[in-house]
Z-matrix of the N, CA and C atoms (Angstrom, degrees):
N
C 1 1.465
C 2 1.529 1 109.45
N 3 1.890 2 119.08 1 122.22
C 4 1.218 3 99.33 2 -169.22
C 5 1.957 4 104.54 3 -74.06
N 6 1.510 5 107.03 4 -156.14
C 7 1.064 6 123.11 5 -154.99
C 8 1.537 7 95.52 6 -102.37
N 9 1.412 8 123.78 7 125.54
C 10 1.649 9 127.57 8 178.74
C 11 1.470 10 103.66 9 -72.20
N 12 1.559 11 123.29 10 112.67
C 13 1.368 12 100.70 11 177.95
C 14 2.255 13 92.80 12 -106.34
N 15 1.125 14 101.61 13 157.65
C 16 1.160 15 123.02 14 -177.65
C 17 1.463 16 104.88 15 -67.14
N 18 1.502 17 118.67 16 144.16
C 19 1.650 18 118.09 17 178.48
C 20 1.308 19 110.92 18 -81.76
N 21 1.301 20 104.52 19 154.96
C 22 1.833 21 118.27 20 -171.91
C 23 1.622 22 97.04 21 -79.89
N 24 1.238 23 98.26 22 137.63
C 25 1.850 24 100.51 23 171.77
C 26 1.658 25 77.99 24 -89.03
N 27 1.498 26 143.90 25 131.36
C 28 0.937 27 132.18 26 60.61
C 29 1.550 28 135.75 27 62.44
N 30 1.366 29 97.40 28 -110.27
C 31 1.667 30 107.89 29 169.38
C 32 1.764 31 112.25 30 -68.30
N 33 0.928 32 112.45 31 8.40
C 34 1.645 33 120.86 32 -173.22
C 35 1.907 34 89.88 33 -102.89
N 36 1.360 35 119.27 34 -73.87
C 37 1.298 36 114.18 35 -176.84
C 38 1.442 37 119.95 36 -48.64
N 39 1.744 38 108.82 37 -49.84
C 40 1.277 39 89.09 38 178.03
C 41 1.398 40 131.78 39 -82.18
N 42 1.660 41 120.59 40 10.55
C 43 1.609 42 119.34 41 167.94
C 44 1.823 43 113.95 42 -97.37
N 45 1.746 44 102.34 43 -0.60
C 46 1.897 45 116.33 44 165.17
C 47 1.576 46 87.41 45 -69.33
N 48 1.619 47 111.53 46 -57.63
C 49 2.116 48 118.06 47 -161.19
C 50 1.515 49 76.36 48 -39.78
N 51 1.403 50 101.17 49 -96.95
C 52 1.497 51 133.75 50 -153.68
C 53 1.807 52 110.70 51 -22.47
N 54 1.534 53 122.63 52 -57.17
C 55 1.336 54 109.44 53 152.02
C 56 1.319 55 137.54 54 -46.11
N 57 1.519 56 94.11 55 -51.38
C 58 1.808 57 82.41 56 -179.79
C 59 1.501 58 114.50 57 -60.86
N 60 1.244 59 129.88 58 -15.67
C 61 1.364 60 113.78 59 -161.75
C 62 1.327 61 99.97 60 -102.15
N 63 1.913 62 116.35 61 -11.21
C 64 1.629 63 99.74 62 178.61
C 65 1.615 64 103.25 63 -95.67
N 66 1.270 65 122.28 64 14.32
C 67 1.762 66 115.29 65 -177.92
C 68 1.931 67 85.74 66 -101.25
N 69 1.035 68 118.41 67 -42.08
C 70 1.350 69 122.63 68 -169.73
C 71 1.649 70 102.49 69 -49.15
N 72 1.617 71 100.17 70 -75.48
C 73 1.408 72 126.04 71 179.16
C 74 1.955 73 95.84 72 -23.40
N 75 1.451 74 95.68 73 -78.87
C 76 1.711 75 120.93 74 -167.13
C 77 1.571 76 83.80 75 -44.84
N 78 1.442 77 141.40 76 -67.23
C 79 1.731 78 111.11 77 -157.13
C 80 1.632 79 106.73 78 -58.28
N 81 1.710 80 119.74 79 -41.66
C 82 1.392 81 103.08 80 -173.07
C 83 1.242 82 125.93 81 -88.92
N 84 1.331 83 130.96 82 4.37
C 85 0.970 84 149.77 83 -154.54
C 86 1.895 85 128.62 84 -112.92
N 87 1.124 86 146.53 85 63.16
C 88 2.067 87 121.21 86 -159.16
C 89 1.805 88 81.97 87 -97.52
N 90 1.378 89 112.34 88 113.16
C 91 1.569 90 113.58 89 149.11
C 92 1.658 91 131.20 90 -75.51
N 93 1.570 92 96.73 91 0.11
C 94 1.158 93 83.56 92 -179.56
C 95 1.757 94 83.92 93 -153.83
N 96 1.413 95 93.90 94 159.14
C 97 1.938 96 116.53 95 172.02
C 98 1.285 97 97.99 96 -57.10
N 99 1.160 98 148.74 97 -48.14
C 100 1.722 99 127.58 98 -173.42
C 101 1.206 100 88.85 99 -101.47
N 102 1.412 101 119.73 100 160.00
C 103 1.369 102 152.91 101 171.74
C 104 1.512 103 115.49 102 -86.97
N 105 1.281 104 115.90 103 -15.00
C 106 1.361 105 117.07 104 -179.19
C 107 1.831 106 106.46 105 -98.13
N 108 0.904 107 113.60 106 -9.47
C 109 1.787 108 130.14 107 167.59
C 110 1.509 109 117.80 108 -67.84
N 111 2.231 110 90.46 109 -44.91
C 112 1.437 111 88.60 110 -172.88
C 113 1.820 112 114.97 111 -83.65
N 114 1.576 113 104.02 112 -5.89
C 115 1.358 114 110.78 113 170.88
C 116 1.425 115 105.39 114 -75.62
N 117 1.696 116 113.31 115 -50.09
C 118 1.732 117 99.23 116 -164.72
C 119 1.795 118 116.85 117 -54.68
N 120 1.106 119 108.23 118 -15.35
C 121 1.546 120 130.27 119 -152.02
C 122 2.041 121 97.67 120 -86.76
N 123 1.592 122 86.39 121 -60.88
C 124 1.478 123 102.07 122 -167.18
C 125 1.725 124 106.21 123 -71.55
N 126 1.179 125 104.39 124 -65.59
C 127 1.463 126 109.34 125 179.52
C 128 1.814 127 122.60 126 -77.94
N 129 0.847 128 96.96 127 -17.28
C 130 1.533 129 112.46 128 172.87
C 131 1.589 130 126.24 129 -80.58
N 132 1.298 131 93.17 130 -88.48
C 133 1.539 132 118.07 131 -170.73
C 134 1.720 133 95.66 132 -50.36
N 135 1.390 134 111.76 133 -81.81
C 136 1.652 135 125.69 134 -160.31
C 137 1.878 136 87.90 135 -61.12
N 138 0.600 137 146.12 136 -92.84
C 139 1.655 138 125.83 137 -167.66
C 140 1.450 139 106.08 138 -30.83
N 141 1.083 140 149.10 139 -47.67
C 142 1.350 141 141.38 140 165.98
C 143 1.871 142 111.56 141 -32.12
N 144 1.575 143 95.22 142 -58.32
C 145 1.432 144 99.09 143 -165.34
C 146 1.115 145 112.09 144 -79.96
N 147 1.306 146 115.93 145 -7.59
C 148 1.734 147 122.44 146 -164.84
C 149 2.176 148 84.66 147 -97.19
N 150 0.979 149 120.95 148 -59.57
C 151 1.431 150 120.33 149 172.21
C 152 1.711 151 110.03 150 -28.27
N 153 1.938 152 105.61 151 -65.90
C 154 1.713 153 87.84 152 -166.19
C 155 1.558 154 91.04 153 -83.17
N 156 1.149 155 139.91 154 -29.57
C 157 1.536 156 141.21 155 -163.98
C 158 1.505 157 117.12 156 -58.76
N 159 1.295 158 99.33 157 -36.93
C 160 1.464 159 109.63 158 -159.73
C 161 1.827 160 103.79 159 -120.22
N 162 1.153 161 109.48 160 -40.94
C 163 1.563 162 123.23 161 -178.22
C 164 1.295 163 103.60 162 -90.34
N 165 1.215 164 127.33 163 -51.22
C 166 1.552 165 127.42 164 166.69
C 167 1.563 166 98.29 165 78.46
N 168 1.672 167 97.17 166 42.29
C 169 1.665 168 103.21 167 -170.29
C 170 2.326 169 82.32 168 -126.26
N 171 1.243 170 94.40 169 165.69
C 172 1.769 171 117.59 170 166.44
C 173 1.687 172 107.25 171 -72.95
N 174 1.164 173 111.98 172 124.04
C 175 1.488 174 113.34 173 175.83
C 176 1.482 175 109.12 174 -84.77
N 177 1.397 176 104.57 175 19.44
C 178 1.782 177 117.61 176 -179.26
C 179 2.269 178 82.07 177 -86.05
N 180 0.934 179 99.27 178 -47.21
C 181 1.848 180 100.27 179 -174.21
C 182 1.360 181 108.47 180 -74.37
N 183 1.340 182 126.90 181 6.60
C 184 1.448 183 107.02 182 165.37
C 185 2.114 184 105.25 183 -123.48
N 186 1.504 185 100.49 184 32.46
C 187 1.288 186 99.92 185 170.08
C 188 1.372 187 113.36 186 106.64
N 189 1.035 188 120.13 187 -18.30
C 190 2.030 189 123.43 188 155.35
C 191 1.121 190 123.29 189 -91.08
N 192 1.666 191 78.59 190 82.15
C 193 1.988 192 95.86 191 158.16
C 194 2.158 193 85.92 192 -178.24
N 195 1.436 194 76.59 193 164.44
C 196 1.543 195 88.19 194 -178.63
C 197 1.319 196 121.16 195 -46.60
N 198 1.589 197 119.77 196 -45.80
C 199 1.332 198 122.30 197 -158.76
C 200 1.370 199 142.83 198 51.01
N 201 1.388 200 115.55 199 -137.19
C 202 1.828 201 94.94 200 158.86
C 203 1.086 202 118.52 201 -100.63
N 204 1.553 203 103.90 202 98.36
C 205 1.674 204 142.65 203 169.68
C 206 1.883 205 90.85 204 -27.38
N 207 1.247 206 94.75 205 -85.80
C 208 1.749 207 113.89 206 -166.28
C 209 1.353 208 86.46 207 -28.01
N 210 1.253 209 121.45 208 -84.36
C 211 1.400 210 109.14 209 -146.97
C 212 1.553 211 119.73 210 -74.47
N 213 1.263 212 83.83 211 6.28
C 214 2.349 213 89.75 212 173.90
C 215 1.274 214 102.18 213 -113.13
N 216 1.957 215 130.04 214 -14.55
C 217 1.333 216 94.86 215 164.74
C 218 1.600 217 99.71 216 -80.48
N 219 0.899 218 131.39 217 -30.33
C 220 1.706 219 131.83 218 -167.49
C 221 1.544 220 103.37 219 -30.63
N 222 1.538 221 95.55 220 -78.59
C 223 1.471 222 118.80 221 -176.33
C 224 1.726 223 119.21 222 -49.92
N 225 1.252 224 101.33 223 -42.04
C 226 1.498 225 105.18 224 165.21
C 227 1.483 226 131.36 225 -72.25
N 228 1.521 227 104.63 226 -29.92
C 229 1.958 228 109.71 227 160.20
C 230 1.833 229 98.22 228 -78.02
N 231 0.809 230 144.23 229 -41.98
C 232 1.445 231 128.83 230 170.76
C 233 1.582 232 124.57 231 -50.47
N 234 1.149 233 108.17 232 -58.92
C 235 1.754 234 126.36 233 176.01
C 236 1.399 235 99.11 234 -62.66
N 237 1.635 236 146.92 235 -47.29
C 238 1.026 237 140.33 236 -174.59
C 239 1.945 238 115.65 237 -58.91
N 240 1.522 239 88.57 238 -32.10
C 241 1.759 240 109.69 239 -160.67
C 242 1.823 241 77.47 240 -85.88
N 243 1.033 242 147.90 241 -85.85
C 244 1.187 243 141.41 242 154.56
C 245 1.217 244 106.05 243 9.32
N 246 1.079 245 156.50 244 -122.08
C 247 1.676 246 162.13 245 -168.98
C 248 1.203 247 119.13 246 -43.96
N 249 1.473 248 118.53 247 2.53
C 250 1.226 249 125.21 248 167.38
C 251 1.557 250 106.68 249 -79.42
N 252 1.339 251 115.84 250 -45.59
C 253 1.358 252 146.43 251 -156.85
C 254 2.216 253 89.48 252 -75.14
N 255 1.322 254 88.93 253 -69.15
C 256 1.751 255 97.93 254 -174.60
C 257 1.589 256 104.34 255 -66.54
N 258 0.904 257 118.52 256 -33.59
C 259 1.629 258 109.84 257 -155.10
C 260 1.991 259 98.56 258 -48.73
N 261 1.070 260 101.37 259 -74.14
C 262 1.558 261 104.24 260 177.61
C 263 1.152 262 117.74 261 -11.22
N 264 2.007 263 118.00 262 -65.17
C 265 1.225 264 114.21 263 -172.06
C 266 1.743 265 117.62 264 -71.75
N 267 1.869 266 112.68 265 -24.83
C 268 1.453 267 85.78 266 175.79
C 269 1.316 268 118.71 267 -83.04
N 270 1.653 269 120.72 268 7.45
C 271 1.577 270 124.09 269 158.86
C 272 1.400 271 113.19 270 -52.20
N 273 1.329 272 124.98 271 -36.45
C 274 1.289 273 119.09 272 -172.43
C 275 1.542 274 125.89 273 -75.41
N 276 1.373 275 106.29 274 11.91
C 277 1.552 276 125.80 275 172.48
C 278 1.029 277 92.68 276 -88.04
N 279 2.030 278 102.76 277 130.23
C 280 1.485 279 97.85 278 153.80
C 281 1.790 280 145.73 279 -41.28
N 282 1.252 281 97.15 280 -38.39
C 283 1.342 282 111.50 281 -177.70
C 284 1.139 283 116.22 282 -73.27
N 285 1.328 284 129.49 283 -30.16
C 286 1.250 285 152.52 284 -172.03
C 287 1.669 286 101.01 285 -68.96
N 288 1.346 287 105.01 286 -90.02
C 289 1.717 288 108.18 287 137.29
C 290 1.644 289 141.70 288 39.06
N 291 1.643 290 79.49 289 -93.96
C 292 1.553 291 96.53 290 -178.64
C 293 1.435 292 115.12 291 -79.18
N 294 1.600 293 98.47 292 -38.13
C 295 1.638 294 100.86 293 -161.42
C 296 1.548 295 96.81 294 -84.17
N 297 1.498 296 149.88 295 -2.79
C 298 1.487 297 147.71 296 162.47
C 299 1.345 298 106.32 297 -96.90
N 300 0.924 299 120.59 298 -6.21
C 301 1.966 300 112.69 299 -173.43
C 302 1.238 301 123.50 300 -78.53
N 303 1.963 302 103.29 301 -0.18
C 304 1.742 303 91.43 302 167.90
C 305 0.784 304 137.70 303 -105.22
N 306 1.181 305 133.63 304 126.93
C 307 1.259 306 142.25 305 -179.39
C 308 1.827 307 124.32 306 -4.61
N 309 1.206 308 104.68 307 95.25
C 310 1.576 309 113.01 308 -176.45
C 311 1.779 310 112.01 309 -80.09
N 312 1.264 311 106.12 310 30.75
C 313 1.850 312 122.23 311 -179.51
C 314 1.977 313 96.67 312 45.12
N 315 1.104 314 92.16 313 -133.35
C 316 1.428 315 98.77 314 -160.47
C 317 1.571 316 125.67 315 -87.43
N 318 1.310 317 133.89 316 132.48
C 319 1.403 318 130.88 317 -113.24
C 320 1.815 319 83.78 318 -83.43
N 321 0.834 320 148.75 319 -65.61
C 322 1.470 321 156.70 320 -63.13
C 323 1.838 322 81.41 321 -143.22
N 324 1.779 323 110.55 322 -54.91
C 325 1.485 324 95.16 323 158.98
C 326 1.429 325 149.48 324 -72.95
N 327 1.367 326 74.29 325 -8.01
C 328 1.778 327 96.57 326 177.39
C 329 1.202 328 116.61 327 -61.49
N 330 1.741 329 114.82 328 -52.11
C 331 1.057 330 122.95 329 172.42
C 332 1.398 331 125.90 330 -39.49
N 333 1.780 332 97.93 331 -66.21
C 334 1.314 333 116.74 332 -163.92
C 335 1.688 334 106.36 333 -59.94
N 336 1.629 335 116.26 334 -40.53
C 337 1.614 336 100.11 335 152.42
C 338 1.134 337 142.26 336 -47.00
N 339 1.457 338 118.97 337 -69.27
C 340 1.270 339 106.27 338 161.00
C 341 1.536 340 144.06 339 -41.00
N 342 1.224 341 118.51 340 -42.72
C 343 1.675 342 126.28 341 156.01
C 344 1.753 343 101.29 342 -62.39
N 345 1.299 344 127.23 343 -33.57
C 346 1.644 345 84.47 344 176.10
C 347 1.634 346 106.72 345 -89.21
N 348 1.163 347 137.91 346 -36.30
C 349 1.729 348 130.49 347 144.96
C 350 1.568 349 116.14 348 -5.71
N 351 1.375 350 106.13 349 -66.93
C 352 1.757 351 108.87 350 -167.76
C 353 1.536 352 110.57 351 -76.21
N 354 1.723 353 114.13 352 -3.04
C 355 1.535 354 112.95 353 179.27
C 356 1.470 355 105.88 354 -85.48
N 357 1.408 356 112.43 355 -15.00
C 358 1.986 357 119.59 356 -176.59
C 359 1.457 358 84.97 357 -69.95
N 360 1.863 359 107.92 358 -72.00
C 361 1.232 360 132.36 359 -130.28
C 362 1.938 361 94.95 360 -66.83
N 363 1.404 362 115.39 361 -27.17
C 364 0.987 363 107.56 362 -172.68
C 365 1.591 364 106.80 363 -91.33
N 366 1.056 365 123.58 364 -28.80
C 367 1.943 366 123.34 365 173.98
C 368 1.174 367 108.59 366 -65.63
N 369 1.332 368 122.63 367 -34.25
C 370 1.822 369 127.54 368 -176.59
C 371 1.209 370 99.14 369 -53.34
N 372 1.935 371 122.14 370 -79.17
C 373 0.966 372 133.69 371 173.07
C 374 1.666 373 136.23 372 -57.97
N 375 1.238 374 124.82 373 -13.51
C 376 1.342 375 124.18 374 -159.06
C 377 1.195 376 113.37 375 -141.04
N 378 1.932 377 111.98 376 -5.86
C 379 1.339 378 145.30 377 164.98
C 380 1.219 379 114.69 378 -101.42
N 381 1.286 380 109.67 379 -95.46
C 382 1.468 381 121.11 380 -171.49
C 383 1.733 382 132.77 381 -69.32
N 384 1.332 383 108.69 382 -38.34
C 385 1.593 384 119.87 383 135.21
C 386 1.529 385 121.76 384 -17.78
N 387 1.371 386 82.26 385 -100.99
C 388 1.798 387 111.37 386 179.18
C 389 1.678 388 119.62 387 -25.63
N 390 1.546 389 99.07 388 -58.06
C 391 1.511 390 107.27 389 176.98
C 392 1.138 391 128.40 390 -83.91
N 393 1.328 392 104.08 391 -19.03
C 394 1.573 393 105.69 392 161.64
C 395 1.719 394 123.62 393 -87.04
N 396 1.060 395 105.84 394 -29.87
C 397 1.400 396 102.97 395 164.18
C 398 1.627 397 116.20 396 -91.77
N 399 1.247 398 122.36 397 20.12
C 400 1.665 399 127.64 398 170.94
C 401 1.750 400 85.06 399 -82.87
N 402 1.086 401 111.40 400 -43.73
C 403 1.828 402 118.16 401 -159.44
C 404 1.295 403 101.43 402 -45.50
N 405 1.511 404 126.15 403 -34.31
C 406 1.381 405 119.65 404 -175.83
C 407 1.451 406 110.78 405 -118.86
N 408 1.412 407 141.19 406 -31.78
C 409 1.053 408 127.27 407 158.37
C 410 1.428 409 126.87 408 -113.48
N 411 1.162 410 124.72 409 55.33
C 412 1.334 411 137.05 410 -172.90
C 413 1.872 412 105.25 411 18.90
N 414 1.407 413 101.74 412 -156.08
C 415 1.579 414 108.83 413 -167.40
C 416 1.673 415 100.98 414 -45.36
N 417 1.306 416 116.95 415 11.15
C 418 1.821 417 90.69 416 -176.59
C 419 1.412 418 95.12 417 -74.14
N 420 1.558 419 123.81 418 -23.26
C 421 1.505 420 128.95 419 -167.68
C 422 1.278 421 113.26 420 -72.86
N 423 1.584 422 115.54 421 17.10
C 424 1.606 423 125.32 422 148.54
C 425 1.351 424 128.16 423 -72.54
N 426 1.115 425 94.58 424 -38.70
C 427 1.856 426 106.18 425 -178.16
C 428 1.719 427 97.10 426 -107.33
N 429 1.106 428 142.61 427 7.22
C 430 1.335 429 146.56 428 160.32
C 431 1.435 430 118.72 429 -69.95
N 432 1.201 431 95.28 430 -56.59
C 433 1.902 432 107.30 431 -176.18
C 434 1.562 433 111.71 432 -77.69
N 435 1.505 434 104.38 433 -30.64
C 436 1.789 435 104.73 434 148.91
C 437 1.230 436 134.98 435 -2.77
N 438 1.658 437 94.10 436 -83.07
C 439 1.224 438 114.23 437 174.56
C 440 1.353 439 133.37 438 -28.07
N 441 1.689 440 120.90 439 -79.55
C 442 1.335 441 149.69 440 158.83
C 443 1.862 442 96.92 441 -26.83
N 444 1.012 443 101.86 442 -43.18
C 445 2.001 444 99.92 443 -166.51
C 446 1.653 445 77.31 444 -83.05
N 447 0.877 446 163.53 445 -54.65
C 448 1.459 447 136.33 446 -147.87
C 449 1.371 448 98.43 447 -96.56
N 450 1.009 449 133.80 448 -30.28
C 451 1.145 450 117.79 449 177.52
C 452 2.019 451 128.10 450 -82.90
N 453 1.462 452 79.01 451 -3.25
C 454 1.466 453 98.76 452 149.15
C 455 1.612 454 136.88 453 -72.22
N 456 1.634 455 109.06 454 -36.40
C 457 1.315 456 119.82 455 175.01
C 458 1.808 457 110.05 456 -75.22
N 459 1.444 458 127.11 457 3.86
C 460 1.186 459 129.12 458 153.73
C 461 1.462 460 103.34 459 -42.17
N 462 2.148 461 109.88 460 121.39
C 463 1.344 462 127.16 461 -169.49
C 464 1.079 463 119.25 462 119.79
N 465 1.972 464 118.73 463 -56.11
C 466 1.320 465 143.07 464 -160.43
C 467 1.812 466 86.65 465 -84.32
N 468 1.208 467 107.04 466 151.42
C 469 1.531 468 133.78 467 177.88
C 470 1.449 469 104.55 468 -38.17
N 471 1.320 470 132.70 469 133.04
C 472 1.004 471 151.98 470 -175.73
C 473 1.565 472 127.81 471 -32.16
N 474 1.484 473 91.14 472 -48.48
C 475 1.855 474 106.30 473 -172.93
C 476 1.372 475 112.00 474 -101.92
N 477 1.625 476 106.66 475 -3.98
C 478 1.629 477 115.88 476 165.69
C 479 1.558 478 107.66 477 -91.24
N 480 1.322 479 134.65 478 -7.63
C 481 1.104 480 137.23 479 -172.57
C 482 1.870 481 108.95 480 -96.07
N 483 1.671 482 106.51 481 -36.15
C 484 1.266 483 123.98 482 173.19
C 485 1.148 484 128.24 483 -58.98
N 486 1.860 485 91.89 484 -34.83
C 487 1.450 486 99.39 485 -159.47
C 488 1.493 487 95.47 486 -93.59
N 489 1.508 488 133.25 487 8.10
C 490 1.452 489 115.70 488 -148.73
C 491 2.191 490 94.24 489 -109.87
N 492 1.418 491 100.35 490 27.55
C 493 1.503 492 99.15 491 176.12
C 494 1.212 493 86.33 492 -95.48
N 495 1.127 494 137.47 493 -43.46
C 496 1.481 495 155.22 494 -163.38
C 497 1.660 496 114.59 495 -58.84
N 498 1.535 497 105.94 496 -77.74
C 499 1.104 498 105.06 497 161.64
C 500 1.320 499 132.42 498 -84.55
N 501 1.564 500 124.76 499 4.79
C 502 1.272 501 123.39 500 153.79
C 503 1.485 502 112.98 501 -68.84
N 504 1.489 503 136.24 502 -32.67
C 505 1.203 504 145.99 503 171.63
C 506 1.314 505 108.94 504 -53.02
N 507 1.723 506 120.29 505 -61.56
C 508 1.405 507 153.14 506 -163.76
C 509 1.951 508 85.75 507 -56.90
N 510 0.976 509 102.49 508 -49.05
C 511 1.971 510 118.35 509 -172.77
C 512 1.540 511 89.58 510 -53.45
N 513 1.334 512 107.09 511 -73.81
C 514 1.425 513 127.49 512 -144.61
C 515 2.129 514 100.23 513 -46.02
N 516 2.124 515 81.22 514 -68.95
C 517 1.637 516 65.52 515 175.14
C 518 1.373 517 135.25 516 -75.68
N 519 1.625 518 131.12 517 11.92
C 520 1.509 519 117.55 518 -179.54
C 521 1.590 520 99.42 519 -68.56
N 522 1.494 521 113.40 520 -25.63
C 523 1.545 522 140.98 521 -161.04
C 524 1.180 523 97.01 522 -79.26
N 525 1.422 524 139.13 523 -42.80
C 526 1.501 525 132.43 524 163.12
C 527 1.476 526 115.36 525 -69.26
N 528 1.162 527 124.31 526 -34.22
C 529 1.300 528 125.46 527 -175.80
C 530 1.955 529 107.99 528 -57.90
N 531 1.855 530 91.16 529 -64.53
C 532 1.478 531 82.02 530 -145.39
C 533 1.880 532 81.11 531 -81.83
N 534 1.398 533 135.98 532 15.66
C 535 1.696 534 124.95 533 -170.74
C 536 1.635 535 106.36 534 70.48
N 537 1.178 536 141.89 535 17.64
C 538 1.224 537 128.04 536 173.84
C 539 1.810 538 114.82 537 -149.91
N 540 1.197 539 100.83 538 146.25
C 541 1.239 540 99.97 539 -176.13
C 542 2.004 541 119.42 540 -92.57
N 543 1.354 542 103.79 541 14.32
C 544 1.453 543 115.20 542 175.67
C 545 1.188 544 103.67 543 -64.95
N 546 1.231 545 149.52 544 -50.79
C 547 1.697 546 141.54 545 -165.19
C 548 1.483 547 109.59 546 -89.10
N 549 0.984 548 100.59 547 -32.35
C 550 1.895 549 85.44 548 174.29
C 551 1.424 550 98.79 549 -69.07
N 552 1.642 551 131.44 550 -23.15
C 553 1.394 552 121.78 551 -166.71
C 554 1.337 553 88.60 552 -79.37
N 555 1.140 554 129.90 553 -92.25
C 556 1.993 555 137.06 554 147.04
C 557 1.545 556 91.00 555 47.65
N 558 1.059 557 114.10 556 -77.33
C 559 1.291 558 133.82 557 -161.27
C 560 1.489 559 121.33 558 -77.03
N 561 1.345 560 87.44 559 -50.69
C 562 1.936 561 95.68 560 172.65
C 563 1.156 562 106.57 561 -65.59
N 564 1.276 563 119.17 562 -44.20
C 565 1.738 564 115.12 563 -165.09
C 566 1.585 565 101.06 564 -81.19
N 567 1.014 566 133.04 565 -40.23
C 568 1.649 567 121.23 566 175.32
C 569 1.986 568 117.05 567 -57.40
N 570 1.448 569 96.24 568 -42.93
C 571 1.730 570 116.26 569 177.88
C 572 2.159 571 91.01 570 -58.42
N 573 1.495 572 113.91 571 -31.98
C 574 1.311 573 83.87 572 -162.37
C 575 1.675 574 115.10 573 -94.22
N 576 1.521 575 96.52 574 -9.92
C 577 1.496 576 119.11 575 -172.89
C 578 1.657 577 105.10 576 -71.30
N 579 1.330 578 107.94 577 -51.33
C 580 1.380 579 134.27 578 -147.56
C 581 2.354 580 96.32 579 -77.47
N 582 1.415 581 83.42 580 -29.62
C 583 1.812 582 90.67 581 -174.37
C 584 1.332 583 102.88 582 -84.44
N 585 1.266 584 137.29 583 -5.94
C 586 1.301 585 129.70 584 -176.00
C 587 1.454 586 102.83 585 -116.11
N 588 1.230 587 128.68 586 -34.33
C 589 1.330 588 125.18 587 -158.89
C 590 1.871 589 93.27 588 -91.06
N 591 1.595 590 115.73 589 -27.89
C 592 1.392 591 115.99 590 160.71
C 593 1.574 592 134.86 591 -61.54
N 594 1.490 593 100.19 592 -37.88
C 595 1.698 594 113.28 593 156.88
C 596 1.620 595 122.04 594 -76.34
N 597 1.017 596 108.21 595 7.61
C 598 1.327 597 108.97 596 162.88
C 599 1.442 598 130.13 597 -50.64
């Protein structure tokens, strides 16, 4: 009797293609003068279109849409109140330090870059990732999509690069829990605003 092999998802390989070639693309590549353009574009936009274009599925099922609100604002007013408290002390690392202390120009655009940056960076990973690779190995595709995000922070300070299997995981599942990838962004995007405008 031959050997049953299991069917190929398909939409699973081609959203492995489709990432790898927009993290690749994005290191050699800036299409645009802000950096937060080339995220909305790369991690945003083209996973959107590649979802209804290509999947011919709702990008409400790969984590855009509210979901369970309650339990992602909960977790996200807790974790925020949390890093309010720490942020200071891991400023006091050199590395920490040096590599946030420059000057991010004027506060108000700063923001609004970075929050539209962390809305790609967080659907790629905590959206479009996640739910597409749940399709074939259920929740292991918490600590899967991990990976790729930390090995993205290659550059950034040492113990933020270590730590980001951790809280890329910590991301991944609030993002399985409540079905949406808004609170891990919630969170990421305040954690990324809040570390620079504090090392100031």
């Amino acid at each position: 009797m031959g050997r049953v092999h299991p069917l190929i998802d398909w939409k699973a390989i081609g959203a492995i293609i489709l990432s790898t070639l927009i993290m690749v693309t994005d290191h050699y590549h800036n299409l645009f003068e802000n950096f937060s353009q080339d995220m909305a574009l790369f991690y945003f936009i083209l996973p959107v279109l590649f979802i209804l274009l290509v999947f011919r599925e709702s990008p409400a099922e790969y984590g855009l849409r509210p979901g369970n609100w309650k339990l992602g604002l909960s977790i996200s007013a807790i974790s925020i109140l949390g890093l309010t408290f720490i942020l200071p002390f891991i400023l006091r690392l050199d590395q920490f330090r040096q590599y946030y202390s420059a000057s991010p120009g004027q506060t108000l655009p700063f923001i609004f870059r970075t929050t539209l940056g962390m809305i790609g960076w967080e659907f790629f990973f905590r959206g479009f990732l996640l739910f597409t690779l749940a399709r074939i190995m259920g929740p292991y595709a918490i600590l899967i999509q991990a990976i790729p995000f930390t090995l993205m922070h290659f550059g950034k300070p040492e113990l933020e690069t270590l730590s980001c299997i951790f809280g890329g995981s910590a991301f991944g599942y609030l993002a399985w829990r409540t079905k949406s990838f808004f609170y891990p962004f919630i969170i990421h995007a305040y954690l990324a605003v809040m570390i620079v405008l504090l090392a100031k």
